[in-house]
C-alpha positions as CSV (number, residue, x, y, z in Angstrom):
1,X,-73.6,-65.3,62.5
2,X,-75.3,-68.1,60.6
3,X,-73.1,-70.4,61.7
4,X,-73.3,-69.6,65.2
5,X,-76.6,-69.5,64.8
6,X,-76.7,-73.2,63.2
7,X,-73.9,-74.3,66.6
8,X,-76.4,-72.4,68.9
9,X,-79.6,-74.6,67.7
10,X,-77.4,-77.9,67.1
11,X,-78.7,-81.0,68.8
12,X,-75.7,-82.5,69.5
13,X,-74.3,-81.7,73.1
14,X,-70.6,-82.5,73.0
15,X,-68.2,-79.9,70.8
16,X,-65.3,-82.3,69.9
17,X,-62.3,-80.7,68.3
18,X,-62.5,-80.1,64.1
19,X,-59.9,-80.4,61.8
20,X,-60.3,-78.7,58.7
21,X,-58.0,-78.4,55.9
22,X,-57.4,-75.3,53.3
23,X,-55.9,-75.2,49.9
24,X,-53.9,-72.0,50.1
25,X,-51.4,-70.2,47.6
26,X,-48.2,-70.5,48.6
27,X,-47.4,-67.4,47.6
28,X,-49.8,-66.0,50.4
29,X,-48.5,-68.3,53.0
30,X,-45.6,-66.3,54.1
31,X,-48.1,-63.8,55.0
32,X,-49.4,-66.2,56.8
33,X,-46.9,-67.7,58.8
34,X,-45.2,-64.0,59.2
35,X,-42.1,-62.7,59.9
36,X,-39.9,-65.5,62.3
37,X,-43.6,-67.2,62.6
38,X,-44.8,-64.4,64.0
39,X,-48.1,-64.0,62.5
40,X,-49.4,-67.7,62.8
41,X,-48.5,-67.5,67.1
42,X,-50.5,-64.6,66.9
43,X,-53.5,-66.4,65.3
44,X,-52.8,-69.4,67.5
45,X,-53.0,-67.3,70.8
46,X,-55.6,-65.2,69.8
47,X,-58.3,-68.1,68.4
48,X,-57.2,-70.9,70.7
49,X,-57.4,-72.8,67.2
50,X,-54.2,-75.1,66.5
51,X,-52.8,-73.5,62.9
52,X,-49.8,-75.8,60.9
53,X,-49.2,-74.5,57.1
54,X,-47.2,-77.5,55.1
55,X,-43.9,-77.2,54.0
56,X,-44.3,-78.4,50.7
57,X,-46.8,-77.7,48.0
58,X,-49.3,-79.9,46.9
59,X,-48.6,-82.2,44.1
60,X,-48.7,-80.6,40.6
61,X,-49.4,-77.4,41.9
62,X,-48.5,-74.3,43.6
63,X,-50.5,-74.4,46.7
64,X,-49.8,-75.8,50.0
65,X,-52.2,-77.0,52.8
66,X,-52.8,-75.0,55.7
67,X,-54.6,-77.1,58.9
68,X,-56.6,-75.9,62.0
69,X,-58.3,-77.8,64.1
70,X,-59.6,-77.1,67.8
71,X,-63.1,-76.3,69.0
72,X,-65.8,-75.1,66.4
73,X,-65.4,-70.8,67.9
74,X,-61.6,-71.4,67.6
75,X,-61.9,-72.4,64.3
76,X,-64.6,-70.0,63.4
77,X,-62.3,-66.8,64.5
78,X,-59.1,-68.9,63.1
79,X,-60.7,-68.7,59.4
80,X,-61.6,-65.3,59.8
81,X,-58.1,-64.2,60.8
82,X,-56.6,-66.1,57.4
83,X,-59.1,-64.6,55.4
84,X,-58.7,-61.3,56.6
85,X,-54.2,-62.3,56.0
86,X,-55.1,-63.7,52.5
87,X,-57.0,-60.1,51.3
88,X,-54.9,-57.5,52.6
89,X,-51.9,-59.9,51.1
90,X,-53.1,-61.0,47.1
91,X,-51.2,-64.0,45.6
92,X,-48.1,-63.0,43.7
93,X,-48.2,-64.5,40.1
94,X,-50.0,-67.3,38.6
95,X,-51.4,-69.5,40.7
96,X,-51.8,-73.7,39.5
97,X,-54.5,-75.2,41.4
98,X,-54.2,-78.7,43.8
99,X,-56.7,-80.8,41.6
100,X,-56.4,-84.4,43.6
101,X,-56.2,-87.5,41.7
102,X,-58.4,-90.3,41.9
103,X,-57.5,-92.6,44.7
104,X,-58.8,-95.9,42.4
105,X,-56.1,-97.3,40.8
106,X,-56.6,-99.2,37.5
107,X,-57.7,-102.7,37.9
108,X,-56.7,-105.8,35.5
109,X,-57.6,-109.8,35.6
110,X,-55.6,-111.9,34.1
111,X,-54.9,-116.1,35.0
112,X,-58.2,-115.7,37.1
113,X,-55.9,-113.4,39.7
114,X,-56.7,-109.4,39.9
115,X,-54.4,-106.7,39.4
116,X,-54.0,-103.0,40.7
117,X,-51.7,-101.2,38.2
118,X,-49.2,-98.8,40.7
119,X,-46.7,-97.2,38.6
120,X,-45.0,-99.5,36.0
121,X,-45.9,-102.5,38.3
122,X,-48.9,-104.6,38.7
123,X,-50.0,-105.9,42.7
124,X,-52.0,-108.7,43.3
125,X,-55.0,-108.3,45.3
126,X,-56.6,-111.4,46.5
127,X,-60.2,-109.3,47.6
128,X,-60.9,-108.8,44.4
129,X,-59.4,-112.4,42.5
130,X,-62.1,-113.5,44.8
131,X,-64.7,-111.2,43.7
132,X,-64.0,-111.8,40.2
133,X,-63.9,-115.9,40.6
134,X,-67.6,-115.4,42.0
135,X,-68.8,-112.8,39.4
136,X,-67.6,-115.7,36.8
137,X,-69.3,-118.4,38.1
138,X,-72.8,-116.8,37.2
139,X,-73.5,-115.7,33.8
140,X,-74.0,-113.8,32.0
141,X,-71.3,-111.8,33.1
142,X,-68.7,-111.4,30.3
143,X,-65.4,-112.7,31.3
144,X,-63.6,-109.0,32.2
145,X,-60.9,-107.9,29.8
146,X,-62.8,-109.3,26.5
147,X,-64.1,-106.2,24.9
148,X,-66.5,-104.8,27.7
149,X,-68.2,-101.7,28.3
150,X,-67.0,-99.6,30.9
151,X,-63.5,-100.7,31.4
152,X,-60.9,-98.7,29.0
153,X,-57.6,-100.3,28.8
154,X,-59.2,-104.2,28.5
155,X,-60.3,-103.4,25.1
156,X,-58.9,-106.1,22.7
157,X,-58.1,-103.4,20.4
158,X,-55.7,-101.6,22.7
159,X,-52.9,-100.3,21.3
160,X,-49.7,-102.4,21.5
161,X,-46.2,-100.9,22.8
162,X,-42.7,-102.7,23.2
163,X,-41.0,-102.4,26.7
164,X,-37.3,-103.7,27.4
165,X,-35.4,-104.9,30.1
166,X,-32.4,-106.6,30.8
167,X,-31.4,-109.2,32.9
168,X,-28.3,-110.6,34.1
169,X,-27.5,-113.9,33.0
170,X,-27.0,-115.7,36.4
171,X,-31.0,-114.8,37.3
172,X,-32.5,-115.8,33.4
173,X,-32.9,-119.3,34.4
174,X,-35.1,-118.1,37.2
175,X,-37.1,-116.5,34.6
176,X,-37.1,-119.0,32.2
177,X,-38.0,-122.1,34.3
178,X,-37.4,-125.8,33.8
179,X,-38.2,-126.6,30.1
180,X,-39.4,-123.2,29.5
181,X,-42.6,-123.3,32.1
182,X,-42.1,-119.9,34.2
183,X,-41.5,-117.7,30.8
184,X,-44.9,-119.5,29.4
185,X,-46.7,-119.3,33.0
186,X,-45.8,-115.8,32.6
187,X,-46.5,-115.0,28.9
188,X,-50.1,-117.0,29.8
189,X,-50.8,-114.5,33.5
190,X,-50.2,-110.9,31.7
191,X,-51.6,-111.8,28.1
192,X,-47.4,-110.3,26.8
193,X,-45.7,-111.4,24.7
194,X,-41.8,-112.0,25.8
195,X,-39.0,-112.7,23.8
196,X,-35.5,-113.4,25.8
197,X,-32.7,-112.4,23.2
198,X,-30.1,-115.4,22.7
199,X,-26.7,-115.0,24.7
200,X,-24.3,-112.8,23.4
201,X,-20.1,-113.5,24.1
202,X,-18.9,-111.0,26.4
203,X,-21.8,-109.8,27.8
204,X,-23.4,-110.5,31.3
205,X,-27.3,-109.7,30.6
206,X,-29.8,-111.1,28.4
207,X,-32.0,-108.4,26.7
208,X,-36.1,-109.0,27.3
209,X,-38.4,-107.6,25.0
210,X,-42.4,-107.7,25.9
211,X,-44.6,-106.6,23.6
212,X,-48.6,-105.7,24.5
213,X,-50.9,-103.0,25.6
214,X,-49.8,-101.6,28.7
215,X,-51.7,-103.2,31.2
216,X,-50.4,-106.4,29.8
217,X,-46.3,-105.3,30.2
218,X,-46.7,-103.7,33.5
219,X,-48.1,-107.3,34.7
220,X,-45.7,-109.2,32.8
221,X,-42.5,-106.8,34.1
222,X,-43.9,-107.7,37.8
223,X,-44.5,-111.0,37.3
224,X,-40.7,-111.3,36.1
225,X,-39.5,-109.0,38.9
226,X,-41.4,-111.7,40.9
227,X,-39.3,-113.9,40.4
């Protein structure tokens, strides 16, 4: 009633369609979706509201999401129909929670380019190289990665880990460069250290070891795979 109310009083003339989206049990959803689809065609015809439960579950959890969308009464009636499924039909067992994970992904600087850290890999992203180019031209900003607040991971004092890789011979000269100057280009970008092990008879792949904190090898192993 109160939202009706709040519809009824509403200065805005037009009623465009809604889209919501639920976080439903999946244990409850076959309820939901009853037997041959039964149930959610009944909801559909009966609240004019458009009704599509997922397929999967939601990452990490054990919950899937359920979406309606049509006009605001549709989806009004459409919730109360679910809610009235989800009581007279209680989630069977435990039930882990969709907690979503924060779309930011880590950002390093390194060689005066920025990184986003995706996975084991390291993207350039030219926005914020320029961003960061500007920010160092006026002090007294603290060039980022050199001990400063607020940005876990750049700390000097990161732990250091070992990561290995190998690569086959014919593509090592790729990585090594004339004279040595991609490996150091690359040990100078990603702050690593790599070591390329010597040749052995017999075998067709070199090993690479790079040593560092982690931002620092997963920049390193793309700036190889770069390559």
């Amino acid at each position: 009633q109160d939202i009706n109310a709040s519809m009824t009083n509403s200065t805005v003339t037009s009623k465009p369609p809604v889209t919501l989206r639920l976080v439903v049990p999946a244990s409850q959803c076959g309820s939901l979706i009853g037997k041959g689809g039964s149930k959610i065609k009944e909801i559909r015809e009966s609240t004019g509201a458009q009704v599509q439960v997922a397929g999967d579950m939601l990452p990490n959890s054990t919950e899937r999401a359920v979406t309606i969308s049509g006009t605001p009464d549709a989806i009004i009636q459409c919730v109360k129909q679910i809610c009235v499924v989800m009581l007279e039909s209680p989630p069977k067992g435990a039930t882990i929670p969709y907690r979503p994970k924060p779309a930011s992904a880590p950002i390093i600087f390194a060689g005066g380019q920025a990184f986003t850290i995706q996975g084991q890999y390291a993207i350039p992203h030219p926005d914020l190289t320029k961003l960061h180019q500007l920010a160092m031209q006026h002090p007294p900003f603290t060039p980022l990665g050199q001990t400063t607040p607020g940005f876990p991971g750049l700390d000097a004092t990161t732990p250091t880990s070992s990561h290995e890789l190998t690569i086959p011979n014919d593509l090592i000269g790729c990585i090594i460069g004339r004279q040595g100057s991609k490996i150091n280009e690359i040990r100078q970008m990603s702050g690593a250290q790599i070591k390329i092990a010597n040749a052995t008879e017999g075998s067709a792949e070199r090993q690479v070891t790079i040593t560092g904190s982690p931002a620092n090898i997963s920049l390193a192993q793309y700036l190889i795979n770069a390559r």
